[in-house]
KOLGU-940660 format. One record per residue (C-alpha): residue number from 0; x, y, z. Coordinates in Angstrom, 1 decimal. Layout:
// residues N
+-----+--------+--------+--------+
!   i !     xx !     yy !     zz !
+-----+--------+--------+--------+
! NUM !      X !      Y !      Z !
...
+-----+--------+--------+--------+
END
This chain:
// residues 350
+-----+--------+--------+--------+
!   i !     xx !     yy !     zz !
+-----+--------+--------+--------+
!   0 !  -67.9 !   46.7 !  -21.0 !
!   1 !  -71.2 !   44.2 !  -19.8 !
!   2 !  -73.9 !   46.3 !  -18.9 !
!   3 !  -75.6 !   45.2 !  -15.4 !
!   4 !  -77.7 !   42.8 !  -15.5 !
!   5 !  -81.4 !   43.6 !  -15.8 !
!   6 !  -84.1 !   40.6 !  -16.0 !
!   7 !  -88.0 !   41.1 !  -17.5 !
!   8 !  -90.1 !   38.2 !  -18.0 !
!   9 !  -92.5 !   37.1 !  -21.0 !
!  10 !  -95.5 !   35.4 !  -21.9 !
!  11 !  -94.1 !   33.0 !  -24.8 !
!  12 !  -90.5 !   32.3 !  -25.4 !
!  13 !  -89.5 !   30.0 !  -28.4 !
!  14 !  -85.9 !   28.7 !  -28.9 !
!  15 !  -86.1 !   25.6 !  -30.6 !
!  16 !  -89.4 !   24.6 !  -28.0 !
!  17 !  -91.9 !   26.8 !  -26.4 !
!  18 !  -92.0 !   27.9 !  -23.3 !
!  19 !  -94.4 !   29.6 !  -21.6 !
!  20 !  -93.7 !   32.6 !  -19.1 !
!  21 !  -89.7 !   32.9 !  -19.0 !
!  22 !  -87.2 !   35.2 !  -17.8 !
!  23 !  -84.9 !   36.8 !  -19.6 !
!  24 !  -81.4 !   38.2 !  -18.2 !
!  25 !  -80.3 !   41.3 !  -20.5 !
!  26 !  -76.6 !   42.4 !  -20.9 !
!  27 !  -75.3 !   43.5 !  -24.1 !
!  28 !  -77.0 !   40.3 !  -24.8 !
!  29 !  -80.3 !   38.7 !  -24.4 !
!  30 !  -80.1 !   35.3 !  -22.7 !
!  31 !  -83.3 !   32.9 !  -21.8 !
!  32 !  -83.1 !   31.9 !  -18.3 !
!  33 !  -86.1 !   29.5 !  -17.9 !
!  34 !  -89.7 !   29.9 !  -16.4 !
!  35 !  -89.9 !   32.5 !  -13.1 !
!  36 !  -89.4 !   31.9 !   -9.3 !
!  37 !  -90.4 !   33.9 !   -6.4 !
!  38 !  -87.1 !   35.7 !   -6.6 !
!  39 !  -88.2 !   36.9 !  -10.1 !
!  40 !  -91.5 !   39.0 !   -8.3 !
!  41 !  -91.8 !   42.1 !   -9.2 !
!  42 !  -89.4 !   42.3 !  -12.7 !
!  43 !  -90.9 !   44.2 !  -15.5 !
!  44 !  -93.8 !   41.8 !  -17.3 !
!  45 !  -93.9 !   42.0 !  -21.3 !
!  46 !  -97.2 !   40.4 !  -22.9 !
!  47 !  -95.9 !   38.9 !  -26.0 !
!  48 !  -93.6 !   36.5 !  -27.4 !
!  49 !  -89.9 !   36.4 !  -27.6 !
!  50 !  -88.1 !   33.8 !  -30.0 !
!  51 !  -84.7 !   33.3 !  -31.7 !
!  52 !  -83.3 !   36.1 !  -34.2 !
!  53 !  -84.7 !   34.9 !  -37.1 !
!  54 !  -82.5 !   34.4 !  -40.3 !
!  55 !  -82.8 !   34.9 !  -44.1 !
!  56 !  -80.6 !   32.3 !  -45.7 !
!  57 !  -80.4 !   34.2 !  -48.9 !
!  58 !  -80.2 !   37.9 !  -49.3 !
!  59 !  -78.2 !   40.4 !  -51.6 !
!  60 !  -77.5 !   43.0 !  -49.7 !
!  61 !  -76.2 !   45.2 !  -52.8 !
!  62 !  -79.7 !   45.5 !  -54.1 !
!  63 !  -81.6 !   46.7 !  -50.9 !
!  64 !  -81.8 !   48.9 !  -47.8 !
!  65 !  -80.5 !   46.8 !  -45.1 !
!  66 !  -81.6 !   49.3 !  -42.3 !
!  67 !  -84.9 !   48.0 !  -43.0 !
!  68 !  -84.3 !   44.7 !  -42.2 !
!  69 !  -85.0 !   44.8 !  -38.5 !
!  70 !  -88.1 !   46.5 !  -38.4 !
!  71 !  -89.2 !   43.7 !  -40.8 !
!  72 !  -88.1 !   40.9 !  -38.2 !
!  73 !  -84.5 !   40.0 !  -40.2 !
!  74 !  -82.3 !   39.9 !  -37.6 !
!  75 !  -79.4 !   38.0 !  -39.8 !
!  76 !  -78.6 !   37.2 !  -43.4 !
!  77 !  -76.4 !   35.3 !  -45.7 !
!  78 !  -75.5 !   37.4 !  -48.5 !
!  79 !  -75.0 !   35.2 !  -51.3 !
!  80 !  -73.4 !   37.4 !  -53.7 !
!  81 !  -72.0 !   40.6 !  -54.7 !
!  82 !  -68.6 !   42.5 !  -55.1 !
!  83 !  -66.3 !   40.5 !  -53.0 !
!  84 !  -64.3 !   43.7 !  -51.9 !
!  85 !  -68.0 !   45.5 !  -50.7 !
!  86 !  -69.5 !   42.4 !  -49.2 !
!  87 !  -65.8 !   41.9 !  -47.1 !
!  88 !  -66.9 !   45.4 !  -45.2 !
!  89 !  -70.9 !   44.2 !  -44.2 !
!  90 !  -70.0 !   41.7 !  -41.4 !
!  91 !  -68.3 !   45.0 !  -40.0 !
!  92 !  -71.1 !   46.8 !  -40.4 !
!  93 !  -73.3 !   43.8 !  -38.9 !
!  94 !  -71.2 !   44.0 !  -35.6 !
!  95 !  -71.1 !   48.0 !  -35.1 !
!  96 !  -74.3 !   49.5 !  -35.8 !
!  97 !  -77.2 !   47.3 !  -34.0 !
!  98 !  -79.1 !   48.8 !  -36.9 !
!  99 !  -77.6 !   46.3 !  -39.3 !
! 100 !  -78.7 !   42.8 !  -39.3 !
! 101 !  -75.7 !   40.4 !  -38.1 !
! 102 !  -74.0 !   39.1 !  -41.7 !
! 103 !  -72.4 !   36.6 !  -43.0 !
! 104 !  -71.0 !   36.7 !  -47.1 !
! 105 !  -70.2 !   34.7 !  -49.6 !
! 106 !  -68.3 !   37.1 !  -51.5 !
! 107 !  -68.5 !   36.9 !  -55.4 !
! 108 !  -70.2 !   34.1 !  -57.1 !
! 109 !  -67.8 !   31.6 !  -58.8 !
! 110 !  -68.5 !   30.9 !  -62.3 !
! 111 !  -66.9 !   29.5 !  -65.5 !
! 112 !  -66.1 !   31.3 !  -68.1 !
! 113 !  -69.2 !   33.0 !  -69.4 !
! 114 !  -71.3 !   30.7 !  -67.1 !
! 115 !  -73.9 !   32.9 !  -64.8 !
! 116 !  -74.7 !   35.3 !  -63.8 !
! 117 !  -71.4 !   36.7 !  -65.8 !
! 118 !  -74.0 !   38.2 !  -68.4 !
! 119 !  -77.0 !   39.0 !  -65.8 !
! 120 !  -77.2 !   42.4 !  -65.3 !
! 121 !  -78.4 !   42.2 !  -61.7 !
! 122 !  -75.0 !   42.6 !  -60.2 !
! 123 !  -71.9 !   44.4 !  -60.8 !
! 124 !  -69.9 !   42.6 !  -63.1 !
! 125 !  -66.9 !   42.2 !  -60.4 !
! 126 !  -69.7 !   40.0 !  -58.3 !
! 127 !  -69.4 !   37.3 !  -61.2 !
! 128 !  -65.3 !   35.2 !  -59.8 !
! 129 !  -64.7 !   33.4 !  -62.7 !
! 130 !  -62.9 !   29.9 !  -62.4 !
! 131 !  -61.4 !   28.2 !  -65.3 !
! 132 !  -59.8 !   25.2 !  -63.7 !
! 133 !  -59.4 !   23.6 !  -60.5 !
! 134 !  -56.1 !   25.5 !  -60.2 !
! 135 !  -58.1 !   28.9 !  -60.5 !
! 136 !  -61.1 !   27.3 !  -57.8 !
! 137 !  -58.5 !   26.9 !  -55.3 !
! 138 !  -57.1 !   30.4 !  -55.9 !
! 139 !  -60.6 !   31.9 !  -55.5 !
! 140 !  -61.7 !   30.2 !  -52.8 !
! 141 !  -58.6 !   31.1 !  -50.6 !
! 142 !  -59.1 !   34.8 !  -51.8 !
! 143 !  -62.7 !   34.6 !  -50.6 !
! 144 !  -61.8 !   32.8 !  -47.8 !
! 145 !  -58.8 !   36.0 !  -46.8 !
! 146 !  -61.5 !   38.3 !  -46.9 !
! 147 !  -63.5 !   37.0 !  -44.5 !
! 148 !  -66.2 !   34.4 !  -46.6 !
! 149 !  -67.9 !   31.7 !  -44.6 !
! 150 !  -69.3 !   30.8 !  -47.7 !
! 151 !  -68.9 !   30.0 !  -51.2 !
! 152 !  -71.4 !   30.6 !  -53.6 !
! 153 !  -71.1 !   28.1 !  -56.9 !
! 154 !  -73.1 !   28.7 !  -60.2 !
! 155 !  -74.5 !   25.7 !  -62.1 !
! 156 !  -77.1 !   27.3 !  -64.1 !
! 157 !  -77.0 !   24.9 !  -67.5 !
! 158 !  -80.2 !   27.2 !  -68.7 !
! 159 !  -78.5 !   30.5 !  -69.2 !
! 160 !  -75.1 !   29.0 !  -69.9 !
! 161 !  -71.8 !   26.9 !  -69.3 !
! 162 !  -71.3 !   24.8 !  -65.8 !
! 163 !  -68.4 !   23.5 !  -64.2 !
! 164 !  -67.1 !   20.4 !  -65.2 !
! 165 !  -66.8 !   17.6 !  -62.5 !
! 166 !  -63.1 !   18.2 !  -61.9 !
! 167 !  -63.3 !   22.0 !  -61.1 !
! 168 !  -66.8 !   21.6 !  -59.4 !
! 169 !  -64.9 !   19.4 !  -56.9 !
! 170 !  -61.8 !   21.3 !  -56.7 !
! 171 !  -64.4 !   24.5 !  -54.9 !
! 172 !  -66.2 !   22.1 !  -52.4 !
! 173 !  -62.8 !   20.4 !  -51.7 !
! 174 !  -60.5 !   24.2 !  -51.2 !
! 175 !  -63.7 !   25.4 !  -49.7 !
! 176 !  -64.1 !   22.5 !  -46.7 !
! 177 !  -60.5 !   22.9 !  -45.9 !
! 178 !  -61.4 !   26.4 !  -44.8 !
! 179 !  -64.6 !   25.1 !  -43.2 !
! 180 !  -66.3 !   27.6 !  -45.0 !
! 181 !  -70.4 !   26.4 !  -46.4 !
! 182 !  -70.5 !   25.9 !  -50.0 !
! 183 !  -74.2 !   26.9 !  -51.7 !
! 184 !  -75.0 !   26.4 !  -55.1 !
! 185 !  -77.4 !   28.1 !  -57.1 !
! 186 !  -78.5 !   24.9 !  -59.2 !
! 187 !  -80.8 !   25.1 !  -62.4 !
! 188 !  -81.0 !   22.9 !  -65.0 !
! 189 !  -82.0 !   19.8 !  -65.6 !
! 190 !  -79.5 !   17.3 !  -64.1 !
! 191 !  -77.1 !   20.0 !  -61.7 !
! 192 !  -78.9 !   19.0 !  -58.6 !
! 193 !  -77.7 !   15.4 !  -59.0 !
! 194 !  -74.4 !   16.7 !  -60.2 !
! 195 !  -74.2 !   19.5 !  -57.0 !
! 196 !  -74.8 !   16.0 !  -54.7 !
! 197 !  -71.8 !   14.1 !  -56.4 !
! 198 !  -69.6 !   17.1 !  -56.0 !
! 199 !  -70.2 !   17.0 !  -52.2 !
! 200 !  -72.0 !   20.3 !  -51.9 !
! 201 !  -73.6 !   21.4 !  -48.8 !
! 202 !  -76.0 !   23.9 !  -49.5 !
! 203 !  -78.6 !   24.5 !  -52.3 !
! 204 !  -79.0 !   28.1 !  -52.6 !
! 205 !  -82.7 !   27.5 !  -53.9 !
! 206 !  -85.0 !   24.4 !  -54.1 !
! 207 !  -84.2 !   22.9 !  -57.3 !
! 208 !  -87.4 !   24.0 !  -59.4 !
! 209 !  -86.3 !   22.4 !  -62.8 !
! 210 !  -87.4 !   19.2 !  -62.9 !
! 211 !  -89.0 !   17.2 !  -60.4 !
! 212 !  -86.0 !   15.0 !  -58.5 !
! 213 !  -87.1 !   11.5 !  -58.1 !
! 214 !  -87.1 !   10.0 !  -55.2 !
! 215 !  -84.1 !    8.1 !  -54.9 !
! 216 !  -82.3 !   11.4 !  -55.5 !
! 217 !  -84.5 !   13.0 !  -52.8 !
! 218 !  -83.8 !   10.4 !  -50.3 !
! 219 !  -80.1 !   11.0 !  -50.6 !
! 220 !  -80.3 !   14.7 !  -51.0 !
! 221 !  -82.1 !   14.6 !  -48.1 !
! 222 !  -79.3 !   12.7 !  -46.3 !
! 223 !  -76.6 !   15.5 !  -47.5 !
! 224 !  -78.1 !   18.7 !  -48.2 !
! 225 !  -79.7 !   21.6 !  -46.8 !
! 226 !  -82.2 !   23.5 !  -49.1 !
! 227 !  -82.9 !   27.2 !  -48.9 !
! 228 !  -86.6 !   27.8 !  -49.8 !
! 229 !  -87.1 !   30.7 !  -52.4 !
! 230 !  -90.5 !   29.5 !  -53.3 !
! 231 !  -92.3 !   33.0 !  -53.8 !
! 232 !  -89.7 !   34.1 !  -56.5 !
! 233 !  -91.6 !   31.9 !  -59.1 !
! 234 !  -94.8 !   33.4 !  -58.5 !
! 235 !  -95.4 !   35.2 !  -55.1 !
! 236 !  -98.3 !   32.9 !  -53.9 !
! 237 !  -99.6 !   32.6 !  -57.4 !
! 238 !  -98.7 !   28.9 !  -58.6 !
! 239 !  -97.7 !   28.1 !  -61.9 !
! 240 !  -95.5 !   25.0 !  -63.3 !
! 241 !  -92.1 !   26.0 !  -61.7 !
! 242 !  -93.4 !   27.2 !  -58.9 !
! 243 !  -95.8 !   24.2 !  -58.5 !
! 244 !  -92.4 !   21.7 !  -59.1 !
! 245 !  -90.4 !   23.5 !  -56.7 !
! 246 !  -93.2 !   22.9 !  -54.0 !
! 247 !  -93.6 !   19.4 !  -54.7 !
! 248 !  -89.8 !   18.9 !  -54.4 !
! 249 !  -89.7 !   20.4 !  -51.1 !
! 250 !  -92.4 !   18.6 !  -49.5 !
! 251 !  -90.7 !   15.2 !  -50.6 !
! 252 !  -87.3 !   16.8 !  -49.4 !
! 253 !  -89.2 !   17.5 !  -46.1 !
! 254 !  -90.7 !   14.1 !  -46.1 !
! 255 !  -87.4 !   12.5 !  -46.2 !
! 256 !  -86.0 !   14.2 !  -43.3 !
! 257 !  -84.5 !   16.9 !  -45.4 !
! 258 !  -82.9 !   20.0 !  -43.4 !
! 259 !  -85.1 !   23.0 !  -44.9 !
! 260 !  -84.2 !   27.1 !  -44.3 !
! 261 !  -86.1 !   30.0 !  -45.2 !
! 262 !  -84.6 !   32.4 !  -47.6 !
! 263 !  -85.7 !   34.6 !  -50.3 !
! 264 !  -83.3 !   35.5 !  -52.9 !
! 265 !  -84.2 !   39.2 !  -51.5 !
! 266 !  -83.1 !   41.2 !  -53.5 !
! 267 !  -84.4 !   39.5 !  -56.7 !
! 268 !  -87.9 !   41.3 !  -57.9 !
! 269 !  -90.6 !   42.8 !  -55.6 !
! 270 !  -90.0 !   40.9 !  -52.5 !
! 271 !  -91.0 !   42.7 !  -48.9 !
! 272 !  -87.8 !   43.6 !  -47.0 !
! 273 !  -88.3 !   41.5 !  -44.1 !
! 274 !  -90.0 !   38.7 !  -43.0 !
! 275 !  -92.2 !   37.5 !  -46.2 !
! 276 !  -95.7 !   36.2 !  -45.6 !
! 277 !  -95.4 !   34.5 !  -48.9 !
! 278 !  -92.6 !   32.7 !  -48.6 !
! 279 !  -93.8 !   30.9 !  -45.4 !
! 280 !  -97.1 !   30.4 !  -46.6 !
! 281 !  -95.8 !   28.4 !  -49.5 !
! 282 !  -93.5 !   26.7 !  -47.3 !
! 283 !  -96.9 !   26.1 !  -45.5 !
! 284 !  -97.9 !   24.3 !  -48.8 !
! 285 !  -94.8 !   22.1 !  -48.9 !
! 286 !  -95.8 !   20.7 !  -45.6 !
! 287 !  -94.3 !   22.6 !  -42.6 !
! 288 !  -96.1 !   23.2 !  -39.6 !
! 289 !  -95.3 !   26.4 !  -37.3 !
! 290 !  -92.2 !   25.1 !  -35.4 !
! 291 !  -90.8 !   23.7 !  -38.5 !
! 292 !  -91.4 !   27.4 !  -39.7 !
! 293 !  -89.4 !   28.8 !  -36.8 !
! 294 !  -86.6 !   26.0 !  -37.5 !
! 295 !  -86.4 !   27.2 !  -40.9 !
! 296 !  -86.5 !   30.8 !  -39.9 !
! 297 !  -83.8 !   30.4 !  -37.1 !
! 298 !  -81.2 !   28.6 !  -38.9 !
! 299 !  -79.9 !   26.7 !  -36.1 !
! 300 !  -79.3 !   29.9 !  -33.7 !
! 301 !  -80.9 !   29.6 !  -29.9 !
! 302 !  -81.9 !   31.9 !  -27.9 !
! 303 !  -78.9 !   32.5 !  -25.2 !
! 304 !  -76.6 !   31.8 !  -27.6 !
! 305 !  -76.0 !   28.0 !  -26.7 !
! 306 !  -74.4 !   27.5 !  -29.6 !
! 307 !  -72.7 !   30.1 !  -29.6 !
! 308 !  -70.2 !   29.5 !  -27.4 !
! 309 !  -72.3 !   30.1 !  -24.2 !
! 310 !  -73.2 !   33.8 !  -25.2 !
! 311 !  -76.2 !   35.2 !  -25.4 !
! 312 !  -77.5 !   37.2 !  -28.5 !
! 313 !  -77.2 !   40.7 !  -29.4 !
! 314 !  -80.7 !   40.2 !  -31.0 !
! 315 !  -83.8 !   38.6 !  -30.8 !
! 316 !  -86.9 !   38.8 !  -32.3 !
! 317 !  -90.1 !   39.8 !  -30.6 !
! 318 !  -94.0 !   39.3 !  -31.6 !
! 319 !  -96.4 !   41.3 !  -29.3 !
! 320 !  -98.9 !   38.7 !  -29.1 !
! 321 !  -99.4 !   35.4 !  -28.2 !
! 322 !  -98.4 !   32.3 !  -30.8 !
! 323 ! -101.8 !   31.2 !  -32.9 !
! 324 ! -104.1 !   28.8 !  -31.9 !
! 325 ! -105.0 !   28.7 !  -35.6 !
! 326 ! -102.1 !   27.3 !  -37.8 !
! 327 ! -103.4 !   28.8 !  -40.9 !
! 328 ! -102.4 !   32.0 !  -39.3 !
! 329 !  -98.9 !   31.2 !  -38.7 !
! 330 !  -97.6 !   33.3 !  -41.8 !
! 331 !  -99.2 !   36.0 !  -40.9 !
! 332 !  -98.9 !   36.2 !  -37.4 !
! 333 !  -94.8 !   35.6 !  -38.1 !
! 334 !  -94.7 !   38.2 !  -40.5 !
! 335 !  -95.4 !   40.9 !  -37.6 !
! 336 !  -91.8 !   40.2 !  -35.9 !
! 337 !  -89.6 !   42.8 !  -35.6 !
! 338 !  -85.8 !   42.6 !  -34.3 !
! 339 !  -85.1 !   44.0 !  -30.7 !
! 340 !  -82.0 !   44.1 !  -28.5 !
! 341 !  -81.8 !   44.2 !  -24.8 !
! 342 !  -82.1 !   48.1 !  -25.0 !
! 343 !  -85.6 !   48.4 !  -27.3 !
! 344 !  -86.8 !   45.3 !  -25.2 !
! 345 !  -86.5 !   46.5 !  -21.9 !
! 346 !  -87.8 !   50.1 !  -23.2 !
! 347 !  -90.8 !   48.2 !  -23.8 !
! 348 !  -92.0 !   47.9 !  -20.5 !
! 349 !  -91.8 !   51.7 !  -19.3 !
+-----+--------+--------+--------+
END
């Protein structure tokens, strides 16, 4: 049942543009109405800004505490990886308990036989689907598909073992776009992210760090794919070679009109469970300025739920203070969002 309408205004509301002071109608939802009238006099004030649920693009939720996700501002994640029969029940999870962050999963991670991460020892060994032929791809992608996958995760890691040959590779993006379900390749190696392109993949599950692309490659990449970030995994803000090559790739991917989302790989070494400073201020380094931070950070979700079928959103995410003048501070000031729903935001003007 909708809860009655209650309305609050704010200083700074961002859902794909800013806006300065802006109502906002709460429900079970949280819904952006526009700037205030005189009928809006006297509503509960909050001195801070109010932008869309932010999004990490790659998570594994197997390997940390997701209740600690919204106090770090992660209001939704892609899981890319894990048992397919545990990662089936976290959408559940996402929708019951507003502790959770909303989820989407990829399941298991479809690999060839002995290809990665079937020998890693970072996941349970059921996480690694292996597929042998395009036969066995469209098996696995139906069974991810059943239950309940919006995304397939494909392995071409040629450093730590076997790939896909062309034929299979094709037979997952090919079972997987009949389902309409996103697939996103974890691609390392010298030459996969040219062969992830041919295959028709949507989604590169990290900016290829490997080799730097050139730039025909970039401009058609650009033109095809969407590349989660992952920069602080190769150093955490410290540099070096594959760090350094994975920067330079993303600012020429950026350059070219390339669609860019913030992720992590959280999960994957000493990462802070929330929004990571980092990770922004690298993506900083590869050229983006604050709102193409927040449009990596949203993932395509307004606030008021546009496209969402006309819904609002169960959560948003909420900065007490005012968006910096300074754009040097953007990572930082960004990194002090948390998650709030209609209940914790209207408790915060009492």
């Amino acid at each position: 049942m909708t809860q009655e309408a209650r309305f609050v205004t704010v200083d700074h509301a961002w859902s794909g543009a800013w806006s300065r002071r802006s109502v906002v109608r709460l429900t079970d939802e949280i819904e952006l109405l526009g700037p205030p009238h005189t009928a809006h006099d006297g509503i509960p004030h909050l001195p801070g800004t109010l932008l869309s649920p932010f999004t990490d693009s790659h998570v594994h939720l197997g390997l940390i505490d997701p209740l600690l996700l919204g106090p770090g501002g992660i209001a939704r994640v892609d899981d890319l990886g894990w048992d397919p029969d545990t990662a089936s029940l976290w959408p559940e999870h996402g929708r019951l308990d507003p502790r959770w962050p909303e989820v989407r999963v990829a399941g298991g991670l479809l690999c060839p036989p002995g290809g990665y991460p079937s020998r890693s020892a970072w996941a349970p060994d059921t996480a690694s689907v292996v597929v042998a032929n395009p036969a066995a791809a469209r098996r696995a992608v139906e069974r991810m598909h059943d239950l309940g996958a919006a995304l397939v995760k494909i392995t071409l890691n040629s450093d730590v073992g076997p790939v896909f040959d062309d034929t299979t590779l094709r037979a997952i993006v090919d079972a997987a776009a009949e389902h309409v379900m996103t697939t996103t390749a974890h691609v390392q190696g010298v030459g996969q992210a040219r062969r992830a392109l041919a295959a028709g993949v949507d989604r590169f599950a990290h900016t290829p760090f490997s080799e730097l692309l050139d730039d025909e490659l970039i401009e058609r990449l650009a033109a095809r794919t969407s590349w989660i970030s992952t920069l602080d995994i190769h150093g955490h803000g410290r540099g070096g070679a594959v760090h350094d090559v994975a920067v330079a790739n993303l600012a020429r991917f950026r350059t070219a009109g390339g669609h860019v989302l913030y992720g992590t790989d959280l999960g994957n070494g000493d990462l802070p469970v929330g929004v990571n400073e980092r990770e922004l201020r690298d993506l900083q380094r590869a050229g983006l300025g604050l709102d193409e931070l927040l449009h990596a950070l949203v993932a395509g979700v307004p606030l008021g739920g546009v496209g969402e079928g006309g819904r609002g959103t169960a959560h948003a995410t909420w900065i007490p203070t005012p968006p910096p003048d300074d754009p040097a501070e953007a990572p930082a000031w960004l990194a002090t969002a948390v998650v709030t729903t209609p209940d914790t935001l209207l408790e915060k003007t009492t």
